[in-house]
C-alpha positions as CSV (number, residue, x, y, z in Angstrom):
1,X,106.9,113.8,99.8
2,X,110.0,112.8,97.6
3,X,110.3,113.8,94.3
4,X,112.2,111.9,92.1
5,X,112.1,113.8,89.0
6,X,109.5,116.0,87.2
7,X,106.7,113.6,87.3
8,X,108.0,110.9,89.7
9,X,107.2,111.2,93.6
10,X,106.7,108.6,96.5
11,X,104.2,110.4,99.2
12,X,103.6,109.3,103.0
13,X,100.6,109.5,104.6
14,X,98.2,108.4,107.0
15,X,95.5,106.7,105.8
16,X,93.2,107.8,108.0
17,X,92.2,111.5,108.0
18,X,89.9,114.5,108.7
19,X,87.6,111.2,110.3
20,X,87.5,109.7,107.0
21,X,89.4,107.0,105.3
22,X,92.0,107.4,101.9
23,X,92.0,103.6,101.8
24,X,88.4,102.1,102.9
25,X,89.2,98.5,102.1
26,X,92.4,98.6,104.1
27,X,91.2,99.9,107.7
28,X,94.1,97.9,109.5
29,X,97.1,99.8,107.3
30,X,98.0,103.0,109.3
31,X,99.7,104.6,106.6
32,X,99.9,104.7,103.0
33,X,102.7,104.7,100.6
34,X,102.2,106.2,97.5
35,X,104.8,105.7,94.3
36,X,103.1,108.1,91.6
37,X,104.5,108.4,87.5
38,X,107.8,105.8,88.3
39,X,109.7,105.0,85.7
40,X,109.9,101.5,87.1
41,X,107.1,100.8,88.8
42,X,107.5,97.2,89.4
43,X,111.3,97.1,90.2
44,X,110.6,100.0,93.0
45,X,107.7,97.8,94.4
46,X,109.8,94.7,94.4
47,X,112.4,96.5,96.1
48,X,110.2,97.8,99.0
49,X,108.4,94.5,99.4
50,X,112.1,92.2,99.7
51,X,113.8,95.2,101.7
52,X,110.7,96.2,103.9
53,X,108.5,93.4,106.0
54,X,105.8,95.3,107.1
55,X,105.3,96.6,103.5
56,X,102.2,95.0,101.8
57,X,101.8,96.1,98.4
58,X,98.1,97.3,97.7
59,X,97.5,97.6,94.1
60,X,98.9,99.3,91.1
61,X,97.3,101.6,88.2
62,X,99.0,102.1,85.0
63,X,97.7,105.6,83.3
64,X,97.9,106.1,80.0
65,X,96.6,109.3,79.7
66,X,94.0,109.7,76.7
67,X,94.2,105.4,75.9
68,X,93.9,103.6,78.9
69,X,93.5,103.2,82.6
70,X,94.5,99.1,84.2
71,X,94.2,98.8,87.7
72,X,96.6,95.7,89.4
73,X,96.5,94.2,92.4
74,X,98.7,92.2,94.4
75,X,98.4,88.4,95.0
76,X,100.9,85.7,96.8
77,X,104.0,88.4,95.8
78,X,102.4,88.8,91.6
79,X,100.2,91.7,90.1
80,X,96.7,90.7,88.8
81,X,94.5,92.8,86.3
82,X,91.5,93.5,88.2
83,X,90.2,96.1,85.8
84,X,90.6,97.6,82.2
85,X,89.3,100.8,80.5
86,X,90.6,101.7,77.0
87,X,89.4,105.1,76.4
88,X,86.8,105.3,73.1
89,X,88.2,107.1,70.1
């Protein structure tokens, strides 16, 4: 694990473990990358993806705690909303 700053980290891991799968849907990535609370989400991925071949960007979720949770994913090099909860007041 790296941490950035106070809330920002990037983590390494194996995706599988303890005979069970972090990832499900992606059986044929042997590890996973995680970038948690970046500043600049987008500009980091980007970065990885033009600097890194063998990187393939998963998805993306955007928390913000007590309003919101959107969950991205990644399409021909673009993020796509795949799913939106707005949390009820």
């Amino acid at each position: 694990m790296v941490q950035l700053s106070e809330s920002e980290e990037i983590k390494l891991g194996y995706n599988y473990v303890d005979d069970d799968w972090r990832e499900e849907d992606y059986k044929d990535c042997p590890l996973i990358l995680e970038l948690n609370n970046l500043q600049q989400p987008e500009e980091i991925v980007d970065s990885l993806y033009n600097n890194l071949p063998y990187v393939i960007p998963l998805y993306m979720r955007v928390i913000t705690p007590g309003v919101s949770l959107k969950k991205y994913i990644f399409e021909n090099g673009h993020t796509k909303l795949v799913y939106e909860y707005f949390k009820k007041k």
